[in-house]
C-alpha positions in Angstrom: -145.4 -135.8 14.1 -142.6 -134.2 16.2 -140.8 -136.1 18.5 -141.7 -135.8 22.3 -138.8 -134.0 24.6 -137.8 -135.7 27.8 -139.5 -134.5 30.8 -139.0 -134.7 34.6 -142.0 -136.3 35.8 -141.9 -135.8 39.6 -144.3 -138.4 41.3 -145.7 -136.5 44.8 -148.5 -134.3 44.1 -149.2 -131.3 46.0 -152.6 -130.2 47.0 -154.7 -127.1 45.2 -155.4 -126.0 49.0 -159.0 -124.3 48.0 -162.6 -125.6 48.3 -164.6 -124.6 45.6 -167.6 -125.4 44.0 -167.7 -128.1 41.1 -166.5 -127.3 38.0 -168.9 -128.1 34.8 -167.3 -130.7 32.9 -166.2 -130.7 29.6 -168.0 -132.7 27.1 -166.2 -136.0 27.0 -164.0 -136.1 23.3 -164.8 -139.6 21.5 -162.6 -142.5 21.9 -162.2 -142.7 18.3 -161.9 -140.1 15.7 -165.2 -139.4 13.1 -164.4 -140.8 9.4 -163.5 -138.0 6.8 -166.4 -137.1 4.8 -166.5 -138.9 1.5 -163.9 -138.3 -1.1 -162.3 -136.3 1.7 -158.2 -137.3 1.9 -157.5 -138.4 5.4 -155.1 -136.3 7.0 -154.4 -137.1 10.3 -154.5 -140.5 12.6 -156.5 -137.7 15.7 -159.3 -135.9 13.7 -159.3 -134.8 10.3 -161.7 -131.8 9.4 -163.4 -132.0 5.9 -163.7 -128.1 5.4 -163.4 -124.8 6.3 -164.9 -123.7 9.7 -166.3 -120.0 10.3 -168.6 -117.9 12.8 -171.8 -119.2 12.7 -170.7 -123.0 11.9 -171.4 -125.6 15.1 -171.0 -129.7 15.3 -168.5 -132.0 16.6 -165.9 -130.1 14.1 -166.1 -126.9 15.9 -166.2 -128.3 19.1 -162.9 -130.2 18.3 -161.4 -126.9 16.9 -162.2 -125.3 20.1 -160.2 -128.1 21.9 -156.9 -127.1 20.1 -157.4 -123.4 20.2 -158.6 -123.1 23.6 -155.0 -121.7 25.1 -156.2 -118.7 23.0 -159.3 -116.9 25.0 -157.6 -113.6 26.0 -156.2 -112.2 28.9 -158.2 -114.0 32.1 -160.9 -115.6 29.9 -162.0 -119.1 29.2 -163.2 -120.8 26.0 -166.4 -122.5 26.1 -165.5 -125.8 23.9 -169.5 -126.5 23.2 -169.7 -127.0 19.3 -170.7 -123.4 18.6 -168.0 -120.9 16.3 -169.3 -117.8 18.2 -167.1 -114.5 18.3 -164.8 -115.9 21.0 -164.5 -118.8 18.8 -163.6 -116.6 16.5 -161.2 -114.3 18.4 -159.5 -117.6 19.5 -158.8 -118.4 16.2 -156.9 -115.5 15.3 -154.9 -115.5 18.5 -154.0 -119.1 17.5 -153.7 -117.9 13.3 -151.2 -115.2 15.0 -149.0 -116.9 17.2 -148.2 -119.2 14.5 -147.8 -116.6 11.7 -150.7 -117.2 9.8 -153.1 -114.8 8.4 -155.4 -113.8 11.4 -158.5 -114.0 9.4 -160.5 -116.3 12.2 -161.9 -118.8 9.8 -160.0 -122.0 10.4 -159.2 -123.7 6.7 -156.2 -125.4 5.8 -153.5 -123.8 6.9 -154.7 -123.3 10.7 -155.7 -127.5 10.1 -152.6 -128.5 8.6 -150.5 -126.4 11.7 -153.0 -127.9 14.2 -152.1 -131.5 12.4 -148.3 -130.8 12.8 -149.1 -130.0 16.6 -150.7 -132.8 17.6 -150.0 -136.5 18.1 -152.4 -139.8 16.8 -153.8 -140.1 20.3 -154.8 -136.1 20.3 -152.9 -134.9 22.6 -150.5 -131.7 21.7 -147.3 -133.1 20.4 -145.5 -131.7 23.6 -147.7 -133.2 26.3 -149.0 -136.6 27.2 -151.8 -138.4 29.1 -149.2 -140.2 31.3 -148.0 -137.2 32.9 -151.3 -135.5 33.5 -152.3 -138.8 35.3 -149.5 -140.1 37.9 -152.6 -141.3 40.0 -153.8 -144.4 38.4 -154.2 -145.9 34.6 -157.2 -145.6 33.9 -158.9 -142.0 35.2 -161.3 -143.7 37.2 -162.6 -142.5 40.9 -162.5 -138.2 40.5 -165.5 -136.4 40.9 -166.4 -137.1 37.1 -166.3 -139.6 35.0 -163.3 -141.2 33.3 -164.1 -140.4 30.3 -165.4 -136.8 31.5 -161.8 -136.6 33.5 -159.9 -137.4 30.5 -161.1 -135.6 28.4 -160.9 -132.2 30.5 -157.1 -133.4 30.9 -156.5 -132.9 27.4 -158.1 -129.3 27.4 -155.4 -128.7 29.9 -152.9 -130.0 27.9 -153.9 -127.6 24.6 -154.0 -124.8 27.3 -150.4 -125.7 28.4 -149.0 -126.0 24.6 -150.9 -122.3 23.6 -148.8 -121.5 26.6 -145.5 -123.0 26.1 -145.3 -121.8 22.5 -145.7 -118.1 23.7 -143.1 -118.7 26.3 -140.6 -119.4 24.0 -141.3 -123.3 23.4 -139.2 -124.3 26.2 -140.0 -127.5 28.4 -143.0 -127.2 30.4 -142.5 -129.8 33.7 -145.7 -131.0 34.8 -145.6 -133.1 38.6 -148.9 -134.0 38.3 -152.6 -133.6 37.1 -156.0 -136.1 37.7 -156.4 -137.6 40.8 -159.2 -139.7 42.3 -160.9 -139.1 45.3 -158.5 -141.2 47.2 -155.1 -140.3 45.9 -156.4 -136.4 46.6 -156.9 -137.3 50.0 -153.8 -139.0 50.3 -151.9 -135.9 49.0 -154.2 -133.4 51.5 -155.9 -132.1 48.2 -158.6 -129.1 48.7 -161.9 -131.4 49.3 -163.3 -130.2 46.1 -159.9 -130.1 44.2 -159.9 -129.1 40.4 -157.8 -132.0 40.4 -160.2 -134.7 40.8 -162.2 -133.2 37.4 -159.0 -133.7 35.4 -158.9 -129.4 34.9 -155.7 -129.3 36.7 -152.0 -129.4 36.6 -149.0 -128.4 39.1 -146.2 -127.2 37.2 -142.4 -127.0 38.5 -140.1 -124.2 38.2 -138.6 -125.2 34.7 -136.2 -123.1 33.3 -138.9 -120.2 33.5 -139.3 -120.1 37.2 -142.7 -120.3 39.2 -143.7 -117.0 39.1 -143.4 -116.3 35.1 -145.7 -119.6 35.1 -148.1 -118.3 36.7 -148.4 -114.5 35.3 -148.5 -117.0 31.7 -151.0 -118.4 32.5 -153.1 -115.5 32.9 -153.3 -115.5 29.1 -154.0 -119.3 28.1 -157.4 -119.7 29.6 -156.6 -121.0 33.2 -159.0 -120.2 35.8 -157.3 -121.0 38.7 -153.8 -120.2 39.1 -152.0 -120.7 42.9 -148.3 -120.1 43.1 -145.8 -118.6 45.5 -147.4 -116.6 48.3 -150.3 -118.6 48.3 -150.4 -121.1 51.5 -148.8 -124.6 50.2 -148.2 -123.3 46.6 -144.3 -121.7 47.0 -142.8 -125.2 45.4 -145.1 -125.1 42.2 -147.6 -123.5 39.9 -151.0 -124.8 40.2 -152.9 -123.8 37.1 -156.9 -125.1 36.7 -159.8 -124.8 34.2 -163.6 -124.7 35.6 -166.0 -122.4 36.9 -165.7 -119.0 38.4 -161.7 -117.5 38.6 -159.0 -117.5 41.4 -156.2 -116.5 41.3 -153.6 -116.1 44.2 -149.7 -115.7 43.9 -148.8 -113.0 45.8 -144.9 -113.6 45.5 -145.8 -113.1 41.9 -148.1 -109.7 42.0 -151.1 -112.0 41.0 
């Protein structure tokens, strides 16, 4: 596995600053990964698939497949990770095939696998991102308007968003100040009372070397539904990028 960079971790969140309604939950990913199937070599300490996925295919294995690729839904979409290789499955695929220079075919066999593998880490996560700085609220992702094991696991969704989105802008260090919060440390912060935050969907991102605003127009591309930036009330020190339900997006500084 590659190496993690440094990151600035920056420990006071900032609040989304919009009610909204509550975001379905993604399914919660399995504390430990499935065996290969028999005779099957094992080929990574996450997941290991045992064979080739295509349109039409549905279980666990395409719903973890839908994890990794689901920073590739298209322009101001959203993958549904739900265990079922549909077209936008499909389409996701070959966005993910294509930004790593393999053929776009949309069936994910051993080369889209064996990139996936080289991306991520034993604990899942995109080799670039981690748990800890998605979570500067408490250890163990308890008290949010979900589950912890619900809020976790939309936390890593976010990070595969934000790693099909640092890879298109040019693999350079994404900061992240923040992600999950509970209930309380939402409050503390003067979080939106229905924050994306406390579902684990959410991340505020700092300037970086790309700058708030090229943040945000990203993220237009990497299945974020929510994306507040500069221009938008409480939002001109950071990027605010969210999964969930319905789509808002307000940076006006930025011509979104």
């Amino acid at each position: 596995m590659s190496s993690r960079p440094v990151r600035v971790l920056v420990s006071v969140l900032t609040g989304a600053g919009l009610a909204l309604a509550a975001p379905a939950a993604v399914p919660a990913l399995a504390s430990s990964a499935p065996a290969a199937a028999a005779g099957a070599k094992a080929a990574d300490a996450c997941y290991t698939w045992s064979g080739t996925l295509s349109e039409g295919a549905s279980g666990e294995a395409v719903r973890q497949l839908q994890i990794r690729v689901a920073g590739y839904p298209g322009s101001g979409s959203q993958l549904s990770v739900d265990g079922q290789f549909g077209p936008a499955t499909k389409a996701a695929v070959q966005r993910f095939q294509s930004a790593y220079g393999l053929p776009a075919d949309g069936v994910a066999g051993a080369q889209t696998f064996a990139k996936i593998y080289e991306l991520q880490d034993d604990d899942c996560t995109p080799a670039n991102f981690s748990y800890d700085e998605l979570n500067n609220c408490n250890s163990d992702w308890s008290g949010g308007k979900v589950d912890a094991a619900t809020a976790r696991a939309n936390a890593l969704v976010t990070m595969w968003k934000l790693q099909a989105m640092r890879h298109a802008m040019g693999d350079a260090p994404i900061t992240v100040n923040g992600g999950f919060r509970s209930v309380a440390c939402n409050s503390s912060v003067g979080g939106a009372a229905n924050s994306r935050h406390m579902y684990g969907h959410a991340a505020d991102l700092g300037a970086g070397s790309q700058g708030f605003c090229a943040l945000a127009q990203a993220a237009r591309n990497h299945g974020f539904t929510e994306i507040l930036g500069p221009g938008y009330p409480g939002h001109d020190d950071h990027t605010h990028v969210a999964g969930g339900d319905g789509q808002f997006w307000s940076a006006p500084d930025c011509g979104i």
